[in-house]
C-alpha positions as CSV (number, residue, x, y, z in Angstrom):
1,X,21.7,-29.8,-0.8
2,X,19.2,-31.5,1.9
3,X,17.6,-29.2,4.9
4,X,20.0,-30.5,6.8
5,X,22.8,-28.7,5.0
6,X,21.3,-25.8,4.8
7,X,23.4,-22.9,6.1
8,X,21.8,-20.6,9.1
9,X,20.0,-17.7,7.1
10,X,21.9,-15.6,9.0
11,X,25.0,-16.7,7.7
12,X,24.3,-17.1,3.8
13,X,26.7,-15.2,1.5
14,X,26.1,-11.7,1.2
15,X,25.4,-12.5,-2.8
16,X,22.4,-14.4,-3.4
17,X,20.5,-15.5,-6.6
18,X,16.8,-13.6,-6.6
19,X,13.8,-14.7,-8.5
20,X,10.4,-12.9,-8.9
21,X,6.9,-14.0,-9.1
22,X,4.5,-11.9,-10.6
23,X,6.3,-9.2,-12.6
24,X,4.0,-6.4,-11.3
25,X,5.2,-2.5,-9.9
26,X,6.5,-4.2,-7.4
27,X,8.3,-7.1,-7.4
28,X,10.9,-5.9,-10.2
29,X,11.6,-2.9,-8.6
30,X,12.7,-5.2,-5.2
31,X,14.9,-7.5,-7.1
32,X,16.7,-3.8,-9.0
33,X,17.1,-2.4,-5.6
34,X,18.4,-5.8,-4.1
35,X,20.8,-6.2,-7.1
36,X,22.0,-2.5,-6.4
37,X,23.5,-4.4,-2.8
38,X,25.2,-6.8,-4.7
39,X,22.8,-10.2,-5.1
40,X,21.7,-10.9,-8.5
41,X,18.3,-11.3,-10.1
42,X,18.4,-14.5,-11.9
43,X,14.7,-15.6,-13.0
44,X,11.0,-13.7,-13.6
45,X,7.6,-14.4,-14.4
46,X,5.1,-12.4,-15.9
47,X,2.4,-13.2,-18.5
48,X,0.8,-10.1,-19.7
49,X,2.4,-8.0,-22.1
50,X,2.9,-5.0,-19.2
51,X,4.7,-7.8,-16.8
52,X,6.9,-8.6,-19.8
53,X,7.5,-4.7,-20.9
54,X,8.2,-4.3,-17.0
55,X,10.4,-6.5,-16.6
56,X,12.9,-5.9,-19.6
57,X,13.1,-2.2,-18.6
58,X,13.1,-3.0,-14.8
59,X,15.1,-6.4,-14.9
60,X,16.9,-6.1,-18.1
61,X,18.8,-9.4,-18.9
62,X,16.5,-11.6,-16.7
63,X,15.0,-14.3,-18.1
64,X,11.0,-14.6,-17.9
65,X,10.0,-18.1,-17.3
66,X,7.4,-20.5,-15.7
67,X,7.4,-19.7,-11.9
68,X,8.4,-23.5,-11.4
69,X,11.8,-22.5,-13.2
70,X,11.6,-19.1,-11.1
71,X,11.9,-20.9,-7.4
72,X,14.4,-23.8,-9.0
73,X,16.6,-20.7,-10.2
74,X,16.4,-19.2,-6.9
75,X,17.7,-18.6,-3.4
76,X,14.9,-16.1,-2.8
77,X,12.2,-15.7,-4.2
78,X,9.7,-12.6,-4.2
79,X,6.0,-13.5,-4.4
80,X,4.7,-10.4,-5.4
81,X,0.8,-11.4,-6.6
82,X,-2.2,-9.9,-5.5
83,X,-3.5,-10.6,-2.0
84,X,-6.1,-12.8,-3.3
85,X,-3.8,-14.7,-5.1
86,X,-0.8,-15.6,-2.8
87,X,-2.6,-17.9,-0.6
88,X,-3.5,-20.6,-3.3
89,X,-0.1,-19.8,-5.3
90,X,1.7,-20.4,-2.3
91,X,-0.5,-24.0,-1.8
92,X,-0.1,-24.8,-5.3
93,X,3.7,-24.5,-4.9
94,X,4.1,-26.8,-1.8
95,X,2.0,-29.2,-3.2
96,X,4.0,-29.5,-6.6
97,X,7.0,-29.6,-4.9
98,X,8.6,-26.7,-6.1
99,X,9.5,-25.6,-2.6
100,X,13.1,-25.9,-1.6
101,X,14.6,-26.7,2.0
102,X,16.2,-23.8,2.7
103,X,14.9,-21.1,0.5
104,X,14.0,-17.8,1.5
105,X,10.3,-17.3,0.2
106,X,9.6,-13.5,0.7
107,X,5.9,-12.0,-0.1
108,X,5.6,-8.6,-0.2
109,X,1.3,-8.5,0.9
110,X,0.2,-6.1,3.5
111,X,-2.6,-8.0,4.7
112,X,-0.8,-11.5,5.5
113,X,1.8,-12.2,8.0
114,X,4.2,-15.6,7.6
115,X,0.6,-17.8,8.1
116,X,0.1,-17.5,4.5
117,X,3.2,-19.4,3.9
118,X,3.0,-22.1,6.4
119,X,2.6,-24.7,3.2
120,X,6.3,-23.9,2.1
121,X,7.2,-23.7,5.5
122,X,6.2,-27.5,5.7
123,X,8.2,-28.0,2.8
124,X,11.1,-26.5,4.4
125,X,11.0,-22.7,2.9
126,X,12.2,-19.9,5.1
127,X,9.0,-17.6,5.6
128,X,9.0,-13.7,5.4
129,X,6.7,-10.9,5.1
130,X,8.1,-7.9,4.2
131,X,5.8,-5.2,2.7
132,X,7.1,-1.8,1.9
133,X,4.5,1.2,2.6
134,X,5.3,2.5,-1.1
135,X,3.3,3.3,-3.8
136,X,5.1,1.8,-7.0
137,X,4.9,3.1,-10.5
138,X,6.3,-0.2,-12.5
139,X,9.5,2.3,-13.4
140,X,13.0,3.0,-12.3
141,X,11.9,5.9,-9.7
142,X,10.8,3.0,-7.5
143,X,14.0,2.2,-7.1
144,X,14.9,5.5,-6.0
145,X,11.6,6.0,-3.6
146,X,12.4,2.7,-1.3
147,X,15.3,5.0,0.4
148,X,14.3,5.5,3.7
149,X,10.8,3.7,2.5
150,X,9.0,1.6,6.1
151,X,8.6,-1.8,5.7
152,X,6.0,-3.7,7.4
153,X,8.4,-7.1,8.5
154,X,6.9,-9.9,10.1
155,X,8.9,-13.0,10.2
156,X,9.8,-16.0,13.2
157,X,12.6,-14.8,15.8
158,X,14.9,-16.6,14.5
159,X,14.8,-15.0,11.1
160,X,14.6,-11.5,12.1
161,X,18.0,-10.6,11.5
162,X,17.9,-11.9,8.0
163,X,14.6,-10.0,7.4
164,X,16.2,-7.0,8.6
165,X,19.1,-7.1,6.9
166,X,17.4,-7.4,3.4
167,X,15.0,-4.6,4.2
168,X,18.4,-2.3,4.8
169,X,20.0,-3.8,1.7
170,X,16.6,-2.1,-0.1
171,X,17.4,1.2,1.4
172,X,14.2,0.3,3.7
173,X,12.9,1.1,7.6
174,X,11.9,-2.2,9.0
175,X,9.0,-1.7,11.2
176,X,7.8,-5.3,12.9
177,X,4.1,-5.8,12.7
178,X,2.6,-8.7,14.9
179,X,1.1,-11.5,12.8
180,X,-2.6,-10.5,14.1
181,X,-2.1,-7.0,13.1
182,X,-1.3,-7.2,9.5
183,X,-5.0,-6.7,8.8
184,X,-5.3,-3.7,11.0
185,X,-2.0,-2.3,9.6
186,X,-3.1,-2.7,6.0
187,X,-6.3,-0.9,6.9
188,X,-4.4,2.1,7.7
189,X,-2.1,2.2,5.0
190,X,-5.1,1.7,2.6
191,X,-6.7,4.6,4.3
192,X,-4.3,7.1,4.3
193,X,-2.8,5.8,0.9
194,X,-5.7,4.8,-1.7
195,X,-8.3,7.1,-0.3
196,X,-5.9,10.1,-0.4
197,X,-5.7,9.1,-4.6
198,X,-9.4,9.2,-4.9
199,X,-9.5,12.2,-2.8
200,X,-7.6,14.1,-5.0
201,X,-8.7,13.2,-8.0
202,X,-12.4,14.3,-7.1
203,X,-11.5,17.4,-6.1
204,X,-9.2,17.9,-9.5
205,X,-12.4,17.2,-11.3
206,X,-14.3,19.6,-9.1
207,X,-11.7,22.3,-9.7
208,X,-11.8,21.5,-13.8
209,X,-15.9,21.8,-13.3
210,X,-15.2,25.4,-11.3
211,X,-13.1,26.5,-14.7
212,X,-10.0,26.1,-13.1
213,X,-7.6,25.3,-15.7
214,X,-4.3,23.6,-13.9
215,X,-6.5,22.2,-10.7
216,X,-2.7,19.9,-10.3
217,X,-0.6,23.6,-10.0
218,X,-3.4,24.4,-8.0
219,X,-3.7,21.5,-5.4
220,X,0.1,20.9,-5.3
221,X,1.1,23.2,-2.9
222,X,-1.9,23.1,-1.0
223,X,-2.0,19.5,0.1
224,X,1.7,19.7,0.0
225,X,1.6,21.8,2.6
226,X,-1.7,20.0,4.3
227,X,0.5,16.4,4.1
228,X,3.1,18.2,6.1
229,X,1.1,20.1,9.0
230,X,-0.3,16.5,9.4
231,X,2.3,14.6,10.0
232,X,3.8,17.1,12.2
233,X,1.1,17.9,14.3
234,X,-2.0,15.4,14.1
235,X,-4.9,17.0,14.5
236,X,-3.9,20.4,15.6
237,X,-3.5,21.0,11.8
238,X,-6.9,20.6,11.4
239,X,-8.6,23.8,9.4
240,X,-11.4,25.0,6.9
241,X,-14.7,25.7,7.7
242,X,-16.1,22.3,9.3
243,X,-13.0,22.7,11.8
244,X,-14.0,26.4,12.6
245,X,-17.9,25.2,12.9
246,X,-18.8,27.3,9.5
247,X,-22.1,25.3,9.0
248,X,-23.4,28.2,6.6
249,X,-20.1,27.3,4.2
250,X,-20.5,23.3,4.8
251,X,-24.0,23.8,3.8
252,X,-23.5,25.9,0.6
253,X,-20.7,22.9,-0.4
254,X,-23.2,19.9,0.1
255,X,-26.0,21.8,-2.2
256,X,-23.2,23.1,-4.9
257,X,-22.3,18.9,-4.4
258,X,-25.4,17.7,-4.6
259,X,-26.1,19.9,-8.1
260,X,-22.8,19.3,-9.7
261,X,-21.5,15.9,-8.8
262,X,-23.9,14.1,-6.3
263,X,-21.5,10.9,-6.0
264,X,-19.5,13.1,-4.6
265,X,-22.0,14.2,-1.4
266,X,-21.6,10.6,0.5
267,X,-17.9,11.2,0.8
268,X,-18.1,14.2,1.9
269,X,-20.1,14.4,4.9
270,X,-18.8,11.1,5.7
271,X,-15.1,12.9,6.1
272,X,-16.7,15.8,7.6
273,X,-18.8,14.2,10.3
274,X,-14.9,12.8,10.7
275,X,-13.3,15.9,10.8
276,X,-15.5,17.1,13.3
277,X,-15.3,14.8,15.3
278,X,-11.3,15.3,15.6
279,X,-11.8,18.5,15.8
280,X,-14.2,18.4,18.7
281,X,-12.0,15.8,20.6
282,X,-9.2,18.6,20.4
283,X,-11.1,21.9,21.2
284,X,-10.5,23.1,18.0
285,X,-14.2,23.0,17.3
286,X,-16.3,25.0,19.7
287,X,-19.3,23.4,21.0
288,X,-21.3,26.0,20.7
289,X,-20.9,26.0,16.7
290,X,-21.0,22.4,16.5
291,X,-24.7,21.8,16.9
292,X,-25.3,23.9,14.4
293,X,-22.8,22.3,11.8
294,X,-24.0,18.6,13.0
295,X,-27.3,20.0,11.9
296,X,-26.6,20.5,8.6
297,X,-24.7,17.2,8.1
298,X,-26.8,14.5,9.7
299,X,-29.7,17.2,7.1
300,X,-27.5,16.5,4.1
301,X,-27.0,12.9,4.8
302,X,-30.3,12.7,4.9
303,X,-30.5,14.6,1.3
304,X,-27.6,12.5,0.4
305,X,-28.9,9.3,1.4
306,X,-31.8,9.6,-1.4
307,X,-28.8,10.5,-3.7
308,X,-26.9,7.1,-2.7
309,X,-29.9,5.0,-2.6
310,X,-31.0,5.3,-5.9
311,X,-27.5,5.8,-7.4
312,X,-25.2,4.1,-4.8
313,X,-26.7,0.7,-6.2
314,X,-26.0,1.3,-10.1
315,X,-22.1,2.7,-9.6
């Protein structure tokens, strides 16, 4: 079929044929949730032994092959790589001419827009971004999480619909994200998402240094609850000592810190500085007692910076 057959995306049959490049945690469990609405996942790729694992238990029944086989195979196709990798897949495809006219050519990056695929759209591919703010576990509870999961959607106006309409077949939110803010959108994600992981898992090994035993039956409820007040009220959930101005406390953390796990002291005052700032903006934290607290973090950053220079370089 030349371009000039090509249905309007809009009207294609509600049952197409999905392929997936780069059998990570995510592109399998887009192609199960898009099967669950009825299209049907026809090729994969993957190379490692995890892809391959992934995608039997994911994809069971779909054929792995070369991603040249993946987008002949395909009506869509999912390019789920790495960041740094989509831009020169997504060249390398144009220029072997494994592009079709007509074929919807969905990646799933945060960071790019549709620019990224201007290449296959010059070789007649129909361009979408569609990145869903999801952490993925490469296992069937993805599937379940995408319910009601946002998707970052950036795609030309006159493909909109058909990006929205395959984010709702996922169970998905489509939220539209201007083609200069996909950086700036990613940032946040990244901030709240990946930082929050390495958050946690400092202060688990903290807890297990402290002689707590279950630091995970500990934590649970407590950032449970923390995740909920913040998202409800911003910063008026602020609390703990640097929010109340307890610079004696904030000072007996950055010493304990700076004895116990010093590549942890950076981090901290960096978020407290933070958290005092918010906390000033909103009158939670009295002037009065912020002096003194500002004291004792621009003192341990000070202490701390010693700490990071000789050790910041060798991590």
């Amino acid at each position: 079929m030349n371009a000039s057959q090509q249905p309007d995306p809009r009207e294609r049959p509600a049952r197409l044929t999905v392929g997936v490049v780069g059998a990570g945690r995510v592109g399998p469990a887009l192609a199960a949730s898009l099967q669950l609405a009825g299209h049907r996942p026809v090729a994969a790729s993957g190379v490692s032994d995890t892809s391959v694992r992934r995608a039997a238990l994911m994809l069971p029944d779909v054929p792995l092959v070369p991603v040249a086989e993946v987008l002949e195979r395909a009506d869509l196709v999912l390019l789920t790589v790495p960041d740094d990798a989509l831009p020169g897949l997504v060249e390398g495809l144009a220029e072997t001419g494994a592009v079709r006219p007509g074929q919807l050519l969905v990646h799933t990056s945060g960071r790019y827009g549709t620019k990224v695929l201007e290449p296959a759209l010059r070789a007649g591919a129909l361009p979408l971004a569609l990145h869903p703010a999801m952490t993925f576990t490469g296992t069937p509870v993805d599937v379940q999480r995408l319910a009601g999961c946002s998707f970052g959607v950036t795609a030309p106006e006159e493909l909109r619909l058909a990006a929205e309409a395959l984010v709702i077949e996922m169970g998905g939110e489509p939220e539209w994200i201007a083609e200069e803010n996909r950086p700036l959108y990613h940032a946040a994600l990244a901030l709240g998402a990946n930082h929050l992981v390495t958050l946690v898992a400092e202060s688990m090994d903290l807890l297990r240094d402290a002689g707590v035993t279950a630091p995970d039956r500990m934590l649970g409820p407590l950032l449970g609850a923390a995740l909920d007040n913040a998202l409800r009220s911003g910063d008026a959930a602020l609390t703990g000592p640097v929010a109340r101005g307890d610079a004696g406390t904030v000072a007996a953390h950055v010493a304990e810190l700076r004895k116990h796990a010093p590549q942890t002291v950076a981090g901290y005052l960096a978020m407290a500085r933070a958290t005092a700032d918010r906390a000033l903006a909103h009158g939670l934290l009295k002037p009065e007692l912020a002096e003194d607290l500002l004291g004792v973090l621009a003192n341990g950053a000070g202490g701390a910076g010693g700490v990071s220079g000789t050790e910041g370089g060798t991590r």
